[in-house]
Wavefront OBJ file of the C-alpha trace (Angstrom):
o trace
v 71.706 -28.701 45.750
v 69.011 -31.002 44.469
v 64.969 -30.815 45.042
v 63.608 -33.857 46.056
v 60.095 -34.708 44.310
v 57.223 -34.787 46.589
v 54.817 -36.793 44.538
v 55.020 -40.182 44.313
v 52.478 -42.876 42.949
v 51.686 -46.095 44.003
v 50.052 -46.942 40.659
v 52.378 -49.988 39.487
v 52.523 -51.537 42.124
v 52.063 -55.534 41.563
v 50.260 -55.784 44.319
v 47.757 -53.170 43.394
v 46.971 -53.971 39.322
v 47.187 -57.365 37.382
v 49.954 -58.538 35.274
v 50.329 -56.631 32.315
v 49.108 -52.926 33.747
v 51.347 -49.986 33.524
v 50.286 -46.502 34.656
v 52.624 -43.701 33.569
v 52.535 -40.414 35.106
v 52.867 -38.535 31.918
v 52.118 -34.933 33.628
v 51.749 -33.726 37.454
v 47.974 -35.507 38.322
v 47.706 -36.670 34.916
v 48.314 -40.312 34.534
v 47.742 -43.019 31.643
v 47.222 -46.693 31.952
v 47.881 -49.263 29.388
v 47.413 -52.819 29.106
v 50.516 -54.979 27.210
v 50.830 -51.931 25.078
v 47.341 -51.415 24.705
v 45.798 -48.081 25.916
v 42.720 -48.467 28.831
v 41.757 -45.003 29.725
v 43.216 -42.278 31.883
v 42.869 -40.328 35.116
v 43.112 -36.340 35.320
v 43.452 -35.222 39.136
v 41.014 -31.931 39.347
v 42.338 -28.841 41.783
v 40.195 -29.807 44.563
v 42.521 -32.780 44.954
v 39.635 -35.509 43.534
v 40.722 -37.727 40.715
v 38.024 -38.019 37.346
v 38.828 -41.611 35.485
v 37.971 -41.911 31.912
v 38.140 -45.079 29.737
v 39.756 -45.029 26.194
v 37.403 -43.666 24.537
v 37.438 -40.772 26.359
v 33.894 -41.025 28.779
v 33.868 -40.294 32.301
v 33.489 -42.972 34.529
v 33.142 -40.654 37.891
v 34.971 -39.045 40.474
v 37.631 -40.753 43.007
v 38.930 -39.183 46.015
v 41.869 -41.935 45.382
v 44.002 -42.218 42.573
v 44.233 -45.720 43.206
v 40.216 -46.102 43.336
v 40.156 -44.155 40.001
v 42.887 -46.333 38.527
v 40.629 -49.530 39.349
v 37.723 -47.727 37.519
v 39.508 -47.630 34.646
v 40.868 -51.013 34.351
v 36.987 -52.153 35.348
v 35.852 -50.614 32.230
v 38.441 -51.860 29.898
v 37.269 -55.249 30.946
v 33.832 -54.318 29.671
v 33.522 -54.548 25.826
v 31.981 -51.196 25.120
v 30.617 -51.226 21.569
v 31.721 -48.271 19.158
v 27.742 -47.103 18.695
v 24.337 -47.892 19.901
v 23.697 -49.886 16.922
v 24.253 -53.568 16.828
v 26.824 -55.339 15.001
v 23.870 -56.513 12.350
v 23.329 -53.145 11.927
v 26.897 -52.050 10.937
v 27.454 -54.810 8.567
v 30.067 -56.756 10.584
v 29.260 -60.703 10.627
l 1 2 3 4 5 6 7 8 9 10 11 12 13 14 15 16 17 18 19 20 21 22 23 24 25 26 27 28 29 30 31 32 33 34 35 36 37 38 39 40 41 42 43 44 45 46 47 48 49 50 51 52 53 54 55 56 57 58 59 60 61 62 63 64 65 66 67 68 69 70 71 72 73 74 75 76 77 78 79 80 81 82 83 84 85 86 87 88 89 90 91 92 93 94 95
């Protein structure tokens, strides 16, 4: 006798996310996206059902009621430059 899975994700499909973008479902609700190897952020699916996205450095970018909505979050920040600090690059020493 084998149990058949009931959850399924739409996540990768080509149709859905550019060229390059794989989500992995690396735990039930919990699923990671990465970008030609390099990691974008991650969504966390909450009991009520509602999906929170986060971008790789760990912020929340807000509550989804769609994983797929969430997922686009997260790929919308990683296209973002967010800088490590408040302080500007003069500031840091980096020329």
């Amino acid at each position: 006798m084998s149990v058949a899975s009931t959850y399924t994700s739409p996540v990768n499909d080509l149709h859905q996310h550019p060229a390059g973008v794989l989500w992995a479902c690396v735990e039930d609700g919990f699923h990671v996206g990465s970008r030609d190897g390099e990691f974008l952020g991650y969504v966390d699916r909450q009991p009520d059902g509602h999906y929170f996205a986060f971008n790789a450095r760990a912020q929340h970018l807000g509550e989804f009621s769609a994983l797929h909505d969430a997922t686009t979050a997260v790929l919308a920040a990683s296209e973002s430059p967010t800088p490590l600090s408040g302080a500007s690059e003069d500031a840091i020493g980096v020329s």
